[in-house]
Backbone as CSV, one residue per row, in Angstrom:
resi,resn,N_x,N_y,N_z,CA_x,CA_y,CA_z,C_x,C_y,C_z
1,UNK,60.357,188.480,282.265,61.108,187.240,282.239,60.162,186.112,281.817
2,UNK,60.383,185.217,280.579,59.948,184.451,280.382,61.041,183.197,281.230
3,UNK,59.482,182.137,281.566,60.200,180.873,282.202,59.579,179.899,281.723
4,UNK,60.588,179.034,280.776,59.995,178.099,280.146,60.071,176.052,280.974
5,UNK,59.040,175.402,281.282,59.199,174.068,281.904,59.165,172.960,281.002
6,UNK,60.184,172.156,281.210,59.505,171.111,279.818,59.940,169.742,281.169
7,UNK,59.060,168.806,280.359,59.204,167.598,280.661,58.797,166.341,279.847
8,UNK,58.358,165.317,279.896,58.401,164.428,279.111,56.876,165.067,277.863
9,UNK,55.947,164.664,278.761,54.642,164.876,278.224,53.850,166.040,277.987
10,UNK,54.209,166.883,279.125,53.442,168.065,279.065,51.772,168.039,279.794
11,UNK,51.664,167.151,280.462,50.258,166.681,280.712,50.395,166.976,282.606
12,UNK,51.772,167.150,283.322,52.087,166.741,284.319,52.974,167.351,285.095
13,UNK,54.048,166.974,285.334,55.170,168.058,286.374,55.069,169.666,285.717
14,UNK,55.560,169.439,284.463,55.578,171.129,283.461,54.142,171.812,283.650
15,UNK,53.409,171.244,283.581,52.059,171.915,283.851,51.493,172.474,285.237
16,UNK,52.305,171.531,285.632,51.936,171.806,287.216,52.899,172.751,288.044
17,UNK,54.334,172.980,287.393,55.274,174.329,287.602,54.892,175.493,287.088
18,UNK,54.204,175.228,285.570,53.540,176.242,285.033,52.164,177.234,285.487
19,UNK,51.657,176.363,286.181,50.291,176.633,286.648,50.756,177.034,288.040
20,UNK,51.144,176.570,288.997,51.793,177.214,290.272,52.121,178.600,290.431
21,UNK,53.184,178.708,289.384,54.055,180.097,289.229,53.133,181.081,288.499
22,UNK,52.369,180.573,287.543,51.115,181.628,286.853,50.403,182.048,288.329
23,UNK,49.676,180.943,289.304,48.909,181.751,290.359,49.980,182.420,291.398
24,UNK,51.081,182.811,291.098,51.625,183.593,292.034,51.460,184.622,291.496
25,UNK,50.747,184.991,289.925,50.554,186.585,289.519,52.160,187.373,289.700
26,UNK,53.190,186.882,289.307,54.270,187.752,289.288,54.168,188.805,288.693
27,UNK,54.409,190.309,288.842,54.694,191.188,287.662,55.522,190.993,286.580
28,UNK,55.827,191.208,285.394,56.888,191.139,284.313,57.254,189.222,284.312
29,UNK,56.680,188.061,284.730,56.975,187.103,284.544,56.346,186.280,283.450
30,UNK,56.326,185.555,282.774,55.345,184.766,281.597,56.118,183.574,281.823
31,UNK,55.371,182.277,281.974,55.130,181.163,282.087,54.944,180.692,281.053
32,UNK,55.444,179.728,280.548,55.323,178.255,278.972,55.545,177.267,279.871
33,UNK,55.042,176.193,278.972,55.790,174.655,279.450,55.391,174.112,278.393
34,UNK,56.208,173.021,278.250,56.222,171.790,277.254,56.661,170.401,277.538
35,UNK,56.947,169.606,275.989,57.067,168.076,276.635,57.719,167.595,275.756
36,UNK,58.984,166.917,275.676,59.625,166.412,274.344,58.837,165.536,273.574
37,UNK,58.009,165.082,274.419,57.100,163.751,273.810,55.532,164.079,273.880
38,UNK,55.015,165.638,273.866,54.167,166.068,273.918,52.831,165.613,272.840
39,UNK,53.598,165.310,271.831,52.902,164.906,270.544,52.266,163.588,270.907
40,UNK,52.935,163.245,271.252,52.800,161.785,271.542,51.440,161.219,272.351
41,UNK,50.956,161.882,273.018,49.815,162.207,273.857,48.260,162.081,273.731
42,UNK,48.600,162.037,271.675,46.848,161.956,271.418,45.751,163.061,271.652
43,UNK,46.513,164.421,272.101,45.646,165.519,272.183,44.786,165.426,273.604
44,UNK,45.921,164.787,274.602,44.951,164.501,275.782,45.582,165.755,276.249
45,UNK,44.347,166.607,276.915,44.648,167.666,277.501,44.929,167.961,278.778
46,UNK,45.220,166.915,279.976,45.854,167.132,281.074,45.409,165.804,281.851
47,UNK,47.017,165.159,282.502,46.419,164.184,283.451,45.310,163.864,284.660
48,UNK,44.009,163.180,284.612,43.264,163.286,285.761,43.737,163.657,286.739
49,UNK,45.023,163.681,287.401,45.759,163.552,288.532,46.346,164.843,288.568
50,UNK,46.483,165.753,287.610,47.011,167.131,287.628,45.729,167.883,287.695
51,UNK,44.763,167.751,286.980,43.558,167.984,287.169,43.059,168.578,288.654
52,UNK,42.877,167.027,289.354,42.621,167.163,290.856,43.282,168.095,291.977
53,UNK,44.649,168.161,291.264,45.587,168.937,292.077,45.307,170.202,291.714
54,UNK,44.819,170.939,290.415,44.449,172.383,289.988,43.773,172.378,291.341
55,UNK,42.677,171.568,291.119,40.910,171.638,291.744,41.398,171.766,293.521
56,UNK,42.244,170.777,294.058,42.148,170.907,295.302,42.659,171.938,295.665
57,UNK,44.164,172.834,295.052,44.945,173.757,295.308,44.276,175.094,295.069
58,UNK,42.940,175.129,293.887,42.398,176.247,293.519,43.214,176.870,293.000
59,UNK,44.241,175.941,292.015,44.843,176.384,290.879,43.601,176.651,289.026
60,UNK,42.536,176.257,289.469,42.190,176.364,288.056,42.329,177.138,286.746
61,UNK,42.112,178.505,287.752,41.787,179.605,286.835,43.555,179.896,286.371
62,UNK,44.425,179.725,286.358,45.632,179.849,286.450,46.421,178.713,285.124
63,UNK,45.661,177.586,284.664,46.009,176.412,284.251,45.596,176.603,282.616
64,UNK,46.650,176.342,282.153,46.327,176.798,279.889,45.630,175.281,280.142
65,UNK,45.153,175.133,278.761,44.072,173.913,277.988,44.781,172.936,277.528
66,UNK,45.560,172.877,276.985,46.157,171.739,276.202,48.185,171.950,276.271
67,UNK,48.389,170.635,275.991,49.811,170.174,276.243,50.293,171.239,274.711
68,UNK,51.714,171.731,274.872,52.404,172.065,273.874,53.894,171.285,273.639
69,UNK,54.046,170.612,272.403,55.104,170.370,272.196,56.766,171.064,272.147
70,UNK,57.324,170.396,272.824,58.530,171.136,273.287,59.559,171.465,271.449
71,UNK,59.898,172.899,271.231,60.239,173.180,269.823,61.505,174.001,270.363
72,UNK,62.218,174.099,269.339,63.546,174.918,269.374,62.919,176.590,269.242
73,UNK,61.964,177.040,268.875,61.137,178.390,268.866,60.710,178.802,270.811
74,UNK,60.279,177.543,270.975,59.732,177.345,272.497,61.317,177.611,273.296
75,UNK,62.131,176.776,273.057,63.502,176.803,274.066,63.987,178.546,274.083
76,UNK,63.744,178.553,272.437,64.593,180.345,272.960,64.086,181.440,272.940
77,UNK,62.598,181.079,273.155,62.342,182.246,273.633,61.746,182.767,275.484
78,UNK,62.132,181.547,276.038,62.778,181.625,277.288,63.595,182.482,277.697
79,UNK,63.726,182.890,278.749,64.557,183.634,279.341,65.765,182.453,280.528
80,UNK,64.573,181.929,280.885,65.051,180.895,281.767,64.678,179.141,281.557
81,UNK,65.113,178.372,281.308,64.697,177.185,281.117,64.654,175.647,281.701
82,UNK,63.400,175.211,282.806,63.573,174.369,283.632,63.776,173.095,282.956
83,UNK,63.989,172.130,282.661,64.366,170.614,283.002,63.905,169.748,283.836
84,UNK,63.035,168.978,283.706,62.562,167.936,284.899,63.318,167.044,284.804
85,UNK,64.407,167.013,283.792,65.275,165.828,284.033,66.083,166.044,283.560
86,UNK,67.945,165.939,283.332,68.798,165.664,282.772,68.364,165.430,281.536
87,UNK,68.296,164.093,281.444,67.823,163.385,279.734,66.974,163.824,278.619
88,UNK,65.922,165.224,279.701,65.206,166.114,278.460,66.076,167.233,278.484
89,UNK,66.982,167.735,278.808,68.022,169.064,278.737,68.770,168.577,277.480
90,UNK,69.060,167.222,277.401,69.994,166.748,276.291,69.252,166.159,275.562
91,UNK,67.954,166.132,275.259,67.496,165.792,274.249,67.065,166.751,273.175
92,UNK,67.086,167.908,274.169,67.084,169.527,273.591,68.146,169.869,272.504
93,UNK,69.359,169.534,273.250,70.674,169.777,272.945,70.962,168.998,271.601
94,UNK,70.721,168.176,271.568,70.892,166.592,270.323,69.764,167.160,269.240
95,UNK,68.754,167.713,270.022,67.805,167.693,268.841,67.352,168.943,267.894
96,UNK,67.359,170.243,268.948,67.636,171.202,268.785,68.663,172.179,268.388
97,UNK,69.728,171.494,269.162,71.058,172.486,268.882,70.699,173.504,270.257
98,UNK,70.267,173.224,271.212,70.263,174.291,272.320,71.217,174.025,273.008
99,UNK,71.717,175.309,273.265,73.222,175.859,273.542,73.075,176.858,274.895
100,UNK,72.083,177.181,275.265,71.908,177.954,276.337,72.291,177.889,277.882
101,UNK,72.723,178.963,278.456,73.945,178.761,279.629,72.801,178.814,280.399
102,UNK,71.441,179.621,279.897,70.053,180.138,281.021,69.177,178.931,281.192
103,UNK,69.453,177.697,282.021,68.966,176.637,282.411,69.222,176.155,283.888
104,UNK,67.855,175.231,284.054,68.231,174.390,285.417,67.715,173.071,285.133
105,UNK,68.216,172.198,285.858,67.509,170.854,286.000,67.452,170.304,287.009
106,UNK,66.029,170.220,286.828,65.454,169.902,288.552,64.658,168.619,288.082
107,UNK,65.525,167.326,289.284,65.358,165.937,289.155,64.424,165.972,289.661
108,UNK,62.959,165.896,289.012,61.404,165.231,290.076,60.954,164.463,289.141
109,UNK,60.929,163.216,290.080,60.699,161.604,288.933,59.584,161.915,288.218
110,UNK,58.757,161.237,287.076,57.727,161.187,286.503,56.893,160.155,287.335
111,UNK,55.514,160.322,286.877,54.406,159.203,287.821,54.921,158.163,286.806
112,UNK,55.254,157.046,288.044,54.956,155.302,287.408,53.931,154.812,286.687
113,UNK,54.040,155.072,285.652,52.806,154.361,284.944,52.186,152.950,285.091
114,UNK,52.837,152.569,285.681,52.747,150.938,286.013,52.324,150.678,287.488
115,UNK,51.875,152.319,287.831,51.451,151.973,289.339,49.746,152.084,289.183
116,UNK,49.429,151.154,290.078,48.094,150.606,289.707,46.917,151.272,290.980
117,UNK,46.911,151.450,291.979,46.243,152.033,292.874,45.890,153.441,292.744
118,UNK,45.125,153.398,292.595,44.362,155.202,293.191,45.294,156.443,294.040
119,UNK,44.707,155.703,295.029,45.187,156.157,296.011,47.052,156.150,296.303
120,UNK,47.666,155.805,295.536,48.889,155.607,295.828,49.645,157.165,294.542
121,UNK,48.713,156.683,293.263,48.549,157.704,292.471,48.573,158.993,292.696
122,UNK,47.554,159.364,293.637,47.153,160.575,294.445,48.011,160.991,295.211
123,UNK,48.841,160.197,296.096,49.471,160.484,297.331,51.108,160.694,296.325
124,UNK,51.352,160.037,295.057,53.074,160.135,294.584,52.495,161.628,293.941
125,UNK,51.287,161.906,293.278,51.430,163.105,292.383,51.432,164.168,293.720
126,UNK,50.844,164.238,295.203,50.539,165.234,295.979,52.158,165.317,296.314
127,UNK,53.221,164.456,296.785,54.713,164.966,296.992,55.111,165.524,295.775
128,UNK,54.829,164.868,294.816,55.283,165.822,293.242,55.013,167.637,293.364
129,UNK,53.982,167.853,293.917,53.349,168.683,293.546,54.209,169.089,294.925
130,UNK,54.376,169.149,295.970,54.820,169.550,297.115,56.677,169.745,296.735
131,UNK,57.590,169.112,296.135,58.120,169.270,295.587,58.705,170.178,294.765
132,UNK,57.421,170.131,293.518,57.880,171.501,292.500,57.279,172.794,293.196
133,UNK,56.258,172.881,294.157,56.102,174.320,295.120,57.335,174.879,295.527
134,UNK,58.019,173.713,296.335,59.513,173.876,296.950,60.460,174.549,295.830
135,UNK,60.349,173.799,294.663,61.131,174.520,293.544,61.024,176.086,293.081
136,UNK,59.933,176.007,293.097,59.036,177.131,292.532,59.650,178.721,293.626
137,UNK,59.183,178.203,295.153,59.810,179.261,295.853,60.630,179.422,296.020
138,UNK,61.503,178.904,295.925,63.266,178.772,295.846,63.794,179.849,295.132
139,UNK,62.868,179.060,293.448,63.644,180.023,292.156,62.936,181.315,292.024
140,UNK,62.054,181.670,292.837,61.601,183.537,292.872,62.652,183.571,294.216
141,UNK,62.369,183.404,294.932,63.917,183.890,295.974,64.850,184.213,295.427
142,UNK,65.283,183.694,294.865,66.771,183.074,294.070,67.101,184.177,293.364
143,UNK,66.154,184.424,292.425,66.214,185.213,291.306,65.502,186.664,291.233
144,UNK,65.063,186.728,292.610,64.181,187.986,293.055,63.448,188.388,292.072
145,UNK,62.322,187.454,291.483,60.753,187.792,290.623,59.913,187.878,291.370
């Protein structure tokens, strides 16, 4: 079963569902993620703040190198396809032509860019991350992987 995550950037929530579910070592599972606006990014290869969270969780070894842009090649060859938001499921749809019934969308806000503290930084990406875990075990329950 491929499980594909997209979200805005690819630097952040998708990476961090991606990297989670890779260190659970599933048998027969393969992990992608992407970002509608992945391009957009400048070739930055992962937010400091996702970073820290590999490092504290001892996700490293588990975590790909660089952001991939979200493509209509990427959507179908999914098996399953997460959504961090409504508005990137239909931007798929508008832009792609993806038509696929094998989707979910799971509302977990993006970091405020306009939030200015450290420490506040740290503490919105650690519920993020506590969050998509919650997601994460749900959808192997769910789907018995």
């Amino acid at each position: 079963m491929i499980i594909h995550f997209v979200c805005l950037g690819n630097i952040y929530r998708s990476r961090l569902a991606e990297t989670y579910l890779n260190s659970k070592q599933l048998p027969n599972v393969t992990t992608i993620s992407s970002g509608i606006n992945a391009a957009d990014n400048n070739n930055r290869p992962i937010s400091w703040l996702t970073q820290r969270l590999y490092e504290v969780n001892k996700l490293v070894p588990f975590q790909k190198s660089f952001w991939a842009q979200t493509s209509k090649e990427l959507l179908y060859t999914a098996d399953l396809t997460i959504f961090f938001a409504e508005e990137y499921h239909q931007y798929c749809v508008d832009n792609f032509g993806y038509d696929s019934n094998d989707f979910e969308v799971w509302e977990i806000e993006d970091l405020d860019v306009n939030m200015k503290e450290h420490m506040e930084k740290i503490k919105k990406t650690e519920e993020t991350f506590e969050q998509i875990k919650k997601k994460v075990d749900d959808l192997i329950e769910r789907k018995k992987i």
